[in-house]
C-alpha positions in Angstrom: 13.5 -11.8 -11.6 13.4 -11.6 -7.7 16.9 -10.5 -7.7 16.4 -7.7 -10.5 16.7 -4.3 -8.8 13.3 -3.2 -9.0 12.3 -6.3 -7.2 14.4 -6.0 -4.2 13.0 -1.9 -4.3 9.4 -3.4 -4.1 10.6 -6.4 -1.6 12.7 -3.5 0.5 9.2 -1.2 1.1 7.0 -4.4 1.8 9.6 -5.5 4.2 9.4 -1.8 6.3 5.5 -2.0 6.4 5.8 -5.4 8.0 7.9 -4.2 10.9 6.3 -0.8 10.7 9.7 0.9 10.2 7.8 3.7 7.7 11.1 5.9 8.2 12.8 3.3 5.8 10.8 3.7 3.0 12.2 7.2 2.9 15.3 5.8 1.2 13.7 4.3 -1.8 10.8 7.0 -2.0 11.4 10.4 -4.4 10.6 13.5 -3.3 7.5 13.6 -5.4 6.0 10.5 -5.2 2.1 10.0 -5.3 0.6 6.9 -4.4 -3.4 6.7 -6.1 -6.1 4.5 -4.1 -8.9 4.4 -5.9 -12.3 4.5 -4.5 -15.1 6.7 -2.7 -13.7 5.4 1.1 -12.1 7.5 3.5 -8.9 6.3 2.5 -9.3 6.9 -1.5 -7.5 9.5 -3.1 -3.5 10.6 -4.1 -1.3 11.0 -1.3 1.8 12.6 -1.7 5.2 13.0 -0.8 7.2 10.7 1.6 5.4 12.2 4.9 1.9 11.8 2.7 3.0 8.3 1.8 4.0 7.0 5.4 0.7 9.2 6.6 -1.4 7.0 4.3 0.2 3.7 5.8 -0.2 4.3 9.1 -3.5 5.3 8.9 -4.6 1.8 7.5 -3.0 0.2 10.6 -5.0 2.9 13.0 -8.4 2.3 11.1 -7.9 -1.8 11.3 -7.1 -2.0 14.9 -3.1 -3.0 14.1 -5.0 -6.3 12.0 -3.9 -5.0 8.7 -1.8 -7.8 7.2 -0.2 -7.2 3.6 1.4 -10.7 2.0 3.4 -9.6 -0.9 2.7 -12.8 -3.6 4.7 -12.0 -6.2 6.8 -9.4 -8.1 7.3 -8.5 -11.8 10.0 -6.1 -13.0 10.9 -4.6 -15.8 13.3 -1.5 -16.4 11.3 1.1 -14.6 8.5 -0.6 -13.4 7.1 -3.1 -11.1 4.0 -5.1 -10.2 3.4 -6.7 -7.3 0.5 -9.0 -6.4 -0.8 -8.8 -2.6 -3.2 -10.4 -0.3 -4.5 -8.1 2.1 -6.6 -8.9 5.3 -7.7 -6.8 7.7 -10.6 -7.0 11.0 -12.5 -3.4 11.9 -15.1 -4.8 14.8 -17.0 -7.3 13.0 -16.0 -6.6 9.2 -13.5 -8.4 7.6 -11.6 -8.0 4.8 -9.4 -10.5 2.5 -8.5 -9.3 -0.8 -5.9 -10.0 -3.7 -4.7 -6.5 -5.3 -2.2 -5.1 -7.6 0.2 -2.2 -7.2 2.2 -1.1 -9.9 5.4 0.8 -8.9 6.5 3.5 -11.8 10.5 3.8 -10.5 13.0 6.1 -12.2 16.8 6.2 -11.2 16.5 3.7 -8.0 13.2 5.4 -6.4 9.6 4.9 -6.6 8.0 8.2 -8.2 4.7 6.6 -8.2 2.1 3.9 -6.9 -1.4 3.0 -8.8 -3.2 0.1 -6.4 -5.7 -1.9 -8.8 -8.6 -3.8 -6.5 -9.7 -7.2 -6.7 -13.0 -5.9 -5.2 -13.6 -2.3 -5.2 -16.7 -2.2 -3.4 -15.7 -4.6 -0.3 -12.4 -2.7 -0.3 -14.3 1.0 -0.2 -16.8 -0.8 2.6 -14.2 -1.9 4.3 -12.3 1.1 5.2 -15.3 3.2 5.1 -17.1 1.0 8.5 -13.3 0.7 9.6 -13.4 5.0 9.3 -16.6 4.7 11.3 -16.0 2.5 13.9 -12.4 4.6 14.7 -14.7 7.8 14.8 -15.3 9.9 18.5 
């Protein structure tokens, strides 16, 4: 399934947020995307659009420090839909965090209309990137 389309979609976007080429993900995003992160942190909430999308992503890399680190595990496809598994880790001062999630990709006509991230942990995810929010703050 790696080489079904939707798979090599999911692979393309992980592959820009690794070099932090957030332009690219342009190509494969529609116009009215919404990606939903659950939770009560400062990063919870839908963000939309492409610019809302790519606004989202770099604000995890500003709130870790640049230690944000997203291993993509796997990938399951169907017609218009994927899911892929992730390990995310991340440092903000002393916190840590190390977490296996799941995003599943709605995709319609070769882009990615929308993004629902599931949490392994919802609480050490929302404490996370809330002391990450505070240790970033003036």
């Amino acid at each position: 399934m790696r080489d079904h389309p939707n798979a090599i979609l999911v692979k393309h976007c992980y592959d820009a947020f690794a070099v932090g080429e957030l332009d690219r993900l342009r190509d494969v995003l529609a116009d009215d995307i919404v990606w939903h992160e659950p939770g009560r942190s400062p990063i919870g909430g839908d963000h939309k659009g492409p610019a809302g999308v790519a606004a989202f992503l770099q604000r995890l890399g500003v709130l870790s420090g640049g230690t944000l680190s997203v291993e993509l595990i796997d990938v399951m496809v169907n017609a218009e839909r994927a899911v892929a598994i992730q390990r995310v880790t991340a440092r903000a001062g002393e916190v840590a965090l190390d977490v296996i999630d799941a995003l599943d990709f709605e995709i319609h006509n070769g882009r990615i209309t929308e993004i629902s991230v599931y949490q392994q942990d919802a609480y050490a995810f929302d404490e996370f990137w809330t002391a990450a929010a505070g240790a970033t703050a003036p």
